[in-house]
C-alpha positions in Angstrom: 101.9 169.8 197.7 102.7 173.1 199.0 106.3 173.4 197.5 105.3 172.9 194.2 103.0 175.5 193.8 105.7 177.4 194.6 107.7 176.0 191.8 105.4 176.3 189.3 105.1 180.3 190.1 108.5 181.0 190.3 109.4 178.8 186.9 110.3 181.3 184.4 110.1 180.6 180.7 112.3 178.7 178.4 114.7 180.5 176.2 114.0 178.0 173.2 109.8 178.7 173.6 110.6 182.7 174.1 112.5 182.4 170.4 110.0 180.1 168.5 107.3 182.9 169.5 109.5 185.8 168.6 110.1 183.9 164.6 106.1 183.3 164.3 105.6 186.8 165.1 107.4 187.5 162.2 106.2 185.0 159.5 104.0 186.9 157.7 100.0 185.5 157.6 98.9 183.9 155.0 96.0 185.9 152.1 92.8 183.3 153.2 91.7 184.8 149.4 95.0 183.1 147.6 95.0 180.0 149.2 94.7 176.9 146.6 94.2 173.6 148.7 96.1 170.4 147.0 94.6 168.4 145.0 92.6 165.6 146.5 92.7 161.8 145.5 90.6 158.9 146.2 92.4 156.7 147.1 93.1 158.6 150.8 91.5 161.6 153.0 95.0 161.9 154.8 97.3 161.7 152.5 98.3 162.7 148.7 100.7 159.4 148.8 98.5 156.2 147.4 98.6 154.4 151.1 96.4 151.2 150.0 94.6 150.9 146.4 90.9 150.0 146.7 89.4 146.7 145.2 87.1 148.8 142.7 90.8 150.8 141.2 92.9 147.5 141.4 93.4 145.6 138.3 91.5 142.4 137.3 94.0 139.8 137.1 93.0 137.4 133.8 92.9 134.0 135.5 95.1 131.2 134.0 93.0 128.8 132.2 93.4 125.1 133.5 93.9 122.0 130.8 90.4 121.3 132.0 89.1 124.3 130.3 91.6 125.2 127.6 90.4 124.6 124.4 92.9 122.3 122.3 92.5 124.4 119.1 92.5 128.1 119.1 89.8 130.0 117.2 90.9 130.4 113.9 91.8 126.4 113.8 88.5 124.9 114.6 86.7 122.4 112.9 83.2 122.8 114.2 81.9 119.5 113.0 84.8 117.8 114.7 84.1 119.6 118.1 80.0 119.5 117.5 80.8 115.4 117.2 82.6 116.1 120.7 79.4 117.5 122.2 77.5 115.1 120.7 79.0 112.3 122.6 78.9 114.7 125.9 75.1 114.9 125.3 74.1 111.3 124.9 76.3 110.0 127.0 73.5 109.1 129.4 72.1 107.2 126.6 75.2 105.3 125.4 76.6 104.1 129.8 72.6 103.9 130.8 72.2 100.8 128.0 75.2 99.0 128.2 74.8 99.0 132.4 71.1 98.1 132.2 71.9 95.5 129.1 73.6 93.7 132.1 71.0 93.5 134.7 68.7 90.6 135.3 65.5 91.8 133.8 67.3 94.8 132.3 66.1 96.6 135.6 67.9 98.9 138.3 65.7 100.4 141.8 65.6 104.2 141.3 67.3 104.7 144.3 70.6 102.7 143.5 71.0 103.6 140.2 70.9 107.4 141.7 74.2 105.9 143.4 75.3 105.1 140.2 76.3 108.7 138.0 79.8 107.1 136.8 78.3 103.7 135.8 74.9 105.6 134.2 76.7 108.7 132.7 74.9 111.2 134.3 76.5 114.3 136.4 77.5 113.8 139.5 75.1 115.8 141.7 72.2 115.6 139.8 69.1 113.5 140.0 69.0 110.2 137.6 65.3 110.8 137.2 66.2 113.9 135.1 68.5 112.2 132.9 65.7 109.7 132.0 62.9 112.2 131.7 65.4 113.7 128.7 64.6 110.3 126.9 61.3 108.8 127.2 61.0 106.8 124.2 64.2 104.5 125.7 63.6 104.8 129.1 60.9 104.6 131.9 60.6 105.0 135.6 58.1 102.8 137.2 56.4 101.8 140.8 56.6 97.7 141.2 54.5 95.3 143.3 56.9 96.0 145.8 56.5 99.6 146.4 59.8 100.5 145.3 60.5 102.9 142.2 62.3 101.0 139.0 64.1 102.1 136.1 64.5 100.0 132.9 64.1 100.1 128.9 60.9 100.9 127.2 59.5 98.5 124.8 60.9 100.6 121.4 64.1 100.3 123.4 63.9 96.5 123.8 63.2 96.2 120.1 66.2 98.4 119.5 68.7 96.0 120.9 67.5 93.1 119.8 68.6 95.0 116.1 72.0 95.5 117.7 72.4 92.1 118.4 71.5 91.4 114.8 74.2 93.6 113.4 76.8 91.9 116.0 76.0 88.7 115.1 76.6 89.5 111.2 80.0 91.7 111.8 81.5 89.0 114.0 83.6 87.9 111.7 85.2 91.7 111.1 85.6 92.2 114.7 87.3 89.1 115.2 90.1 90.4 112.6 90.1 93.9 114.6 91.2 91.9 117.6 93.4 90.0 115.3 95.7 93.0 114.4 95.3 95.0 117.6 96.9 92.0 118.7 99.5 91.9 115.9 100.8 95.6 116.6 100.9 95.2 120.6 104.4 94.8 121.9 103.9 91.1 122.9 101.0 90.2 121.2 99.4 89.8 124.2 96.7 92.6 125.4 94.4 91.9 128.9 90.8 91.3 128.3 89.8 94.0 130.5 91.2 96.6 128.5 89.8 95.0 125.4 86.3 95.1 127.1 86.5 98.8 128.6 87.1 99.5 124.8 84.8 97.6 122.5 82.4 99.9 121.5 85.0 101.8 119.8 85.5 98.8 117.5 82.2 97.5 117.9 82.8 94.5 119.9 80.3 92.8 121.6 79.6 92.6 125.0 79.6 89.1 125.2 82.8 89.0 123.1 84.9 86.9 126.1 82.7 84.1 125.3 82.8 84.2 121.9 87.0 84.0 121.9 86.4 80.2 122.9 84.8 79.8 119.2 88.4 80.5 117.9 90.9 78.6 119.6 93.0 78.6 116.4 93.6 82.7 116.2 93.4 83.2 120.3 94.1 81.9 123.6 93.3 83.0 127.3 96.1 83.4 130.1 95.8 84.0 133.4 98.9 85.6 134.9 100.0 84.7 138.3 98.0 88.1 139.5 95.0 86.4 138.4 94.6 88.7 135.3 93.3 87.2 132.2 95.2 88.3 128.8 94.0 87.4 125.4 97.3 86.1 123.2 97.5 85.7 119.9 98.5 82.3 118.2 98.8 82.4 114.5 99.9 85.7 112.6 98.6 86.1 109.5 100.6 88.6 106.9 97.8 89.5 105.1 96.4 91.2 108.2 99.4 93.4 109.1 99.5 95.4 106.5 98.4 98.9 107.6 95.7 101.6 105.9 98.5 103.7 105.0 100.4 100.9 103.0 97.2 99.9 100.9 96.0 103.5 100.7 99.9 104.1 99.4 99.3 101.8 96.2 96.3 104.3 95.0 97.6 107.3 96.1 101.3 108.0 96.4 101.1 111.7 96.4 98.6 111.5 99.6 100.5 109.3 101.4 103.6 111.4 101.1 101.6 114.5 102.4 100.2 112.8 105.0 103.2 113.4 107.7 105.4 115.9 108.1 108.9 115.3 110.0 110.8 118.3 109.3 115.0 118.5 108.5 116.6 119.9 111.4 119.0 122.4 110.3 120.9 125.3 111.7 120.6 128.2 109.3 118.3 129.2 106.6 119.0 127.1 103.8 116.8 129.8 101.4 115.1 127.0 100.0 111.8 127.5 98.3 108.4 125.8 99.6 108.6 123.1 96.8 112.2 122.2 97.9 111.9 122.1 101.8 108.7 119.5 101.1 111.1 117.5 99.1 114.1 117.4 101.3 111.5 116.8 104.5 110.5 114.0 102.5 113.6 112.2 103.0 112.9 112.3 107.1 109.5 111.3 106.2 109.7 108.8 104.4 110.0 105.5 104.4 107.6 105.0 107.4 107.6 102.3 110.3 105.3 99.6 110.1 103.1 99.4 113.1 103.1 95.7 112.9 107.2 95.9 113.8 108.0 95.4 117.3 108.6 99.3 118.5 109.4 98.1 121.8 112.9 97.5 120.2 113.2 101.2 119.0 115.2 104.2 121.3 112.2 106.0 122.5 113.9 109.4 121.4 114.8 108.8 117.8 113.1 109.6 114.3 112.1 106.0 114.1 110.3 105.8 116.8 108.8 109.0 116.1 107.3 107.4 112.9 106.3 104.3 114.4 104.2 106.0 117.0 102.8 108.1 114.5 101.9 104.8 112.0 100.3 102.8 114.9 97.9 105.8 116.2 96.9 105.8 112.6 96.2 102.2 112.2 94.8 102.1 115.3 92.0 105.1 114.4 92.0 103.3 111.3 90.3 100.3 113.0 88.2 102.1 115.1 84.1 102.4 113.8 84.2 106.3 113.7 87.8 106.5 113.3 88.5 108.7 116.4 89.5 108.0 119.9 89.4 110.1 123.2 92.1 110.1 125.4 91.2 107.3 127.6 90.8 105.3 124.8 94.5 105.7 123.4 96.3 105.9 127.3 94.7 102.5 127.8 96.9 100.9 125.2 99.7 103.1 126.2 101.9 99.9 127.0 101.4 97.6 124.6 102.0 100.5 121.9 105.0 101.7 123.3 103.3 105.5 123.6 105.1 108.1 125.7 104.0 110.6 127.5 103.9 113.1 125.1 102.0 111.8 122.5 99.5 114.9 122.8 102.1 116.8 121.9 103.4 114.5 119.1 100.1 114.9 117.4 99.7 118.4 117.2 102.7 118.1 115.4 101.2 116.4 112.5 97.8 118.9 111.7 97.7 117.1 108.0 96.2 113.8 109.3 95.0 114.2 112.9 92.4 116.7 114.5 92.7 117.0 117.9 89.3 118.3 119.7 87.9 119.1 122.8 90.1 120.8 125.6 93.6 119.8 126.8 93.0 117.4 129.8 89.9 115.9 127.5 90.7 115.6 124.1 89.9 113.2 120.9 92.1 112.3 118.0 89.8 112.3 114.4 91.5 110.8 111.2 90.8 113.7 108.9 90.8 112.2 105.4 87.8 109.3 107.2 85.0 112.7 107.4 84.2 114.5 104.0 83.5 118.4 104.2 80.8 118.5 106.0 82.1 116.3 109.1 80.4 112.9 107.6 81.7 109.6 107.6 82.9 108.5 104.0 82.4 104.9 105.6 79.9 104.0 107.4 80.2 100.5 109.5 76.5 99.1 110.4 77.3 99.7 113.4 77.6 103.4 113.0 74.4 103.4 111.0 72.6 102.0 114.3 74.1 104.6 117.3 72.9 107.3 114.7 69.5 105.9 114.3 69.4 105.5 118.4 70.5 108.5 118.8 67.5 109.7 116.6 65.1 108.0 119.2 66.7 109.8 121.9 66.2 113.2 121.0 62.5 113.0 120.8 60.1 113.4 122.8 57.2 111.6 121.4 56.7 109.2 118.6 55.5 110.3 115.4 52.0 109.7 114.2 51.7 106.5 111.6 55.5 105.1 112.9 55.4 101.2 113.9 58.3 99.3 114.6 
């Protein structure tokens, strides 16, 4: 240890140390009085370079709005009574599932506990309690306690009443529905549709539940296949050719001038022809017209050309056109997808024509209206009897309590 002590005394200074204190010495001190700091920032207390942005002084990022949210029409192209119809269904949709499930039980009764099991079947959200759904409509339906202990759910008394009048009116429109299952049968590409998909769609024609039993009373217009996969198809026998003639051909012999307006497939052309508004509706009336029966076979068409285009068009029209309300959801119009020959884009294909069709609701969820069916004010011009009893129902199950004096 000894010898470097000695070192350390006997080390003389560096020459580079001596000159860096020799140029200090002669920097001259800064005035304390004319010093001006820099300007400070918030965004670091080390630093005047922006190091890492805080959450607070980022920008909000607008998030991208899924088809399950978008709205199908923007703002300024809303029909509110379309979309208030929309929202209507939404609402009572408990009412409309809970019936036809219950209709269907022995007793018309469900236990509490697995019809809480049951939200797709029933219509009520998913998550949610199904006592809560029925406490919204107590004039249609009850809970209960039975002999057994156990907690039921069925229809009221009013209710029973109510369904014995839809059975009424199904019994006196059979003979309608019967030729609505006629021509859905005449446009399909085989004239063949499965019953299933008949049955997942009847009350948007107004078919009975019991309609699969009824098809034996008509052995002349329909007969039952089963397919090798053990699915049953209902085929058509006899064609009638006063049946396939479409809404748009008889509404064509009162009103030419409507029917004309009614589509619109524009000329395609590469420059500006400088034609005036009169002019370019009379030249698109040559794409436009004549149209393609939907009661052709357009499984023979090239999916891509204008003739295809126009039967597509024609048979979503007939097929609103045989509908009670004359409007379908989505579901409704995929399920036929086949036997129409639809494509995938026939959401798009119907925005394209804004004169006939309404499209409502949001992108992932939307319903087709037939325009020229509502008046002003969002009403049916033509009211099926059926109609007239889901809006009288629908009465019932927005109140609360019956009024004084009513009797059924």
């Amino acid at each position: 240890m000894a010898w470097r002590l000695i070192l350390t005394k006997t080390r003389r200074p560096n020459s580079s140390s001596t000159k860096t204190l020799a140029f200090h010495s002669l920097v001259p001190k800064p005035d304390p009085n004319s010093y001006k700091p820099f300007p400070t920032s918030p965004f670091s207390s080390t630093s005047f370079l922006v190091t890492k942005i805080p959450k607070k002084f980022k920008k909000k990022r607008r998030k991208k709005e899924s088809p399950r949210t978008k709205l199908v029409q923007s703002e300024p192209n809303r029909i509110l009574h379309f979309e208030h119809i929309v929202e209507r269904d939404a609402f009572f949709r408990f009412v409309t599932k809970s019936k036809d499930f219950l209709y269907k039980q022995p007793e018309h009764v469900l236990r509490l506990d697995e019809a809480g099991k049951l939200h797709r079947e029933l219509g009520f959200p998913r998550g949610r309690k199904v006592a809560r759904s029925i406490e919204r409509h107590p004039l249609l339906f009850q809970a209960y306690r039975h002999t057994d202990g156990k907690m039921w759910f069925g229809f009221t008394d009013l209710m029973e009443d109510l369904l014995e009048e839809e059975r009424v009116v199904a019994d006196s429109m059979e003979a309608d529905r019967v030729n609505r299952v006629r021509k859905l049968l005449m446009m399909s590409a085989n004239k063949r549709i499965p019953l299933s998909k008949i049955y997942h769609c009847r009350s948007l024609f107004g078919i009975p539940e019991d309609f699969r039993d009824r098809v034996a009373k008509y052995p002349t217009y329909f007969r039952i296949v089963i397919e090798d996969d053990g699915k049953r198809v209902l085929e058509l026998l006899n064609w009638d050719p006063l049946l396939a003639v479409s809404a748009l051909e008889r509404e064509f012999m009162v009103d030419e001038d409507r029917v004309k307006r009614a589509f619109k497939f524009p000329v395609k052309h590469g420059k500006d022809l400088g034609l005036d508004e009169d002019d370019t509706r009379k030249l698109n009336l040559l794409n436009t017209l004549p149209l393609v029966s939907p009661y052709s076979d357009g499984s023979r068409l090239d999916s891509w050309t204008l003739e295809a285009e126009k039967y597509r068009v024609g048979i979503l029209h007939e097929f609103l056109s045989l509908t009670l309300e004359k409007r379908a959801s989505i579901h409704h119009v995929v399920e036929f997808k086949e036997e129409f020959s639809l494509t995938k884009h026939t959401y798009q294909m119907l925005l394209k024509q804004p004169r006939t069709f309404y499209l409502a609701g949001t992108e992932m969820n939307w319903a087709v209206f037939l325009k020229d069916a509502y008046d002003e004010n969002g009403i049916l011009t033509n009211k099926d009897p059926q109609v007239v009893f889901n809006e009288k129902l629908y009465k019932f199950a927005e109140k609360r309590q019956m009024e004084p004096g009513f009797s059924r």
